[in-house]
ROVEXNU-343747 format. One line per 2 residues: their letters; for each residue z, y, x of C-alpha. Coordinates in Angstrom, 3 decimals, decimal comma. Each point is the difference from the previous one (the first is absolute). Layout:
BEGIN
A) Z/Y/X; ...
***
This chain:
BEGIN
XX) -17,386/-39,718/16,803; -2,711/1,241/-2,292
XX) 2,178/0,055/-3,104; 2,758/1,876/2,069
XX) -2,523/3,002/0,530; -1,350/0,438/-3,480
XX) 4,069/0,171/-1,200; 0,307/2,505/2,604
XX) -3,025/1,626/-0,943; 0,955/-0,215/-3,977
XX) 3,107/1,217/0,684; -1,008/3,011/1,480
XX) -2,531/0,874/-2,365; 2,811/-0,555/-2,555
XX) 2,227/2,296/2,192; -3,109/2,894/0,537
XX) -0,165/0,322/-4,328; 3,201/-0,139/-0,745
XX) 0,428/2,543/2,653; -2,687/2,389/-1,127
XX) 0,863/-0,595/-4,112; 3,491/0,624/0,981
XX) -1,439/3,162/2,074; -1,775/1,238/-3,032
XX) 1,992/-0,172/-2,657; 2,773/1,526/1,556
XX) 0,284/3,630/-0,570; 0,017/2,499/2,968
XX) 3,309/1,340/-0,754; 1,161/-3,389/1,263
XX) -2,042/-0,061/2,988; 1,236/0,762/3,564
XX) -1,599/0,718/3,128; -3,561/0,261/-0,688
XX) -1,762/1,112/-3,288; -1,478/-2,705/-2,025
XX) -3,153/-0,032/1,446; 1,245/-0,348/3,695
XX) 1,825/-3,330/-0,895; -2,962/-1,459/-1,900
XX) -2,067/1,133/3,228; 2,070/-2,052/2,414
XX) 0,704/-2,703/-2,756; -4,068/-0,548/-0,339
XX) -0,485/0,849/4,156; 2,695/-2,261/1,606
XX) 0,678/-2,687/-3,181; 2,348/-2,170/0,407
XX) 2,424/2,688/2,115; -0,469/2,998/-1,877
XX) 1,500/-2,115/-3,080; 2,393/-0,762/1,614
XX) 0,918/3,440/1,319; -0,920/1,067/-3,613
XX) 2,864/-2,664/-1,464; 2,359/0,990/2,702
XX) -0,513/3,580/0,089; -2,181/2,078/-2,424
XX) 1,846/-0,695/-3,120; 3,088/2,221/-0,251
XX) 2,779/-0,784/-2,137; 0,006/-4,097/-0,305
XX) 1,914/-0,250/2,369; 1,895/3,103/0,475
XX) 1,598/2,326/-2,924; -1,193/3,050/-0,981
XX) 2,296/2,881/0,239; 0,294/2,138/-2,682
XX) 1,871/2,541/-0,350; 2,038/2,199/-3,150
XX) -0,548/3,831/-0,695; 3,525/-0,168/1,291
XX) -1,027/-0,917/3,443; -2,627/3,280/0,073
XX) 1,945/2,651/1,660; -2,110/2,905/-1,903
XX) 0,919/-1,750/-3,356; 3,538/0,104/0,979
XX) -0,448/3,746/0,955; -1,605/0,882/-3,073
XX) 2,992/-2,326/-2,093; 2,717/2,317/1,726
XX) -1,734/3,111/-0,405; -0,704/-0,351/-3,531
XX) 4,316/-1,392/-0,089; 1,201/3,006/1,632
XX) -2,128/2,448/-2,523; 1,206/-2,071/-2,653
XX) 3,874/0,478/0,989; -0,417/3,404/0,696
XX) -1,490/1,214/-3,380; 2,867/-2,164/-1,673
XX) 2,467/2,055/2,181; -1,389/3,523/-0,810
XX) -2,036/-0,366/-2,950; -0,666/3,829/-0,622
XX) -1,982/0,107/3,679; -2,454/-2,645/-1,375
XX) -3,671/0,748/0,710; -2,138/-0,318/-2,807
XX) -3,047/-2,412/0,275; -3,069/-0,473/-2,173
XX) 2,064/-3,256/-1,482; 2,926/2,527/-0,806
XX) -2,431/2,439/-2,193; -1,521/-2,550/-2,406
XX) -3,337/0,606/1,434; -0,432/3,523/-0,364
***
């Protein structure tokens, strides 16, 4: 019975710092939930659940995929693409109603 214990015991502690290593090194962009010193908090104050919680929970994007998205998805870059289209196709249709820019005078 005694030997049962300390594995228990060992494999907590084992559990506890690979928890809070884990905890540490991982950068905060990658953290959910709580900042980075709330989960070491309730990994040091309630061991052996808090790394589990930590495992289960805290670390975002083991287990699910980050979404990322294109310019093409940002509905101001989109706006900005068509406006800058339509000017485009409507100095190549009337090129004498062009508006000179600062690019247009050679830096005058």
């Amino acid at each position: 019975m005694g030997r049962l214990l300390w594995a228990g015991v060992l494999l907590a502690v084992i559990l506890i710092i690979y928890a809070l290593v884990d905890l540490i090194r991982t950068p905060h962009s990658r953290i959910q939930g709580l900042p980075k010193w709330g989960w070491i908090v309730i990994v040091a104050a309630v061991p052996v659940v808090g790394a589990i919680l930590w495992i289960a929970y805290g670390r975002y994007g083991y287990r699910k995929k980050i979404e990322t998205h294109g310019p093409d998805d940002d509905p101001s870059f989109l706006r900005k693409i068509d406006d800058e289209l339509r000017r485009i196709a409507d100095e190549l249709k009337d090129p004498d109603r062009h508006e000179p820019n600062e690019e247009d005078e050679g830096g005058k």
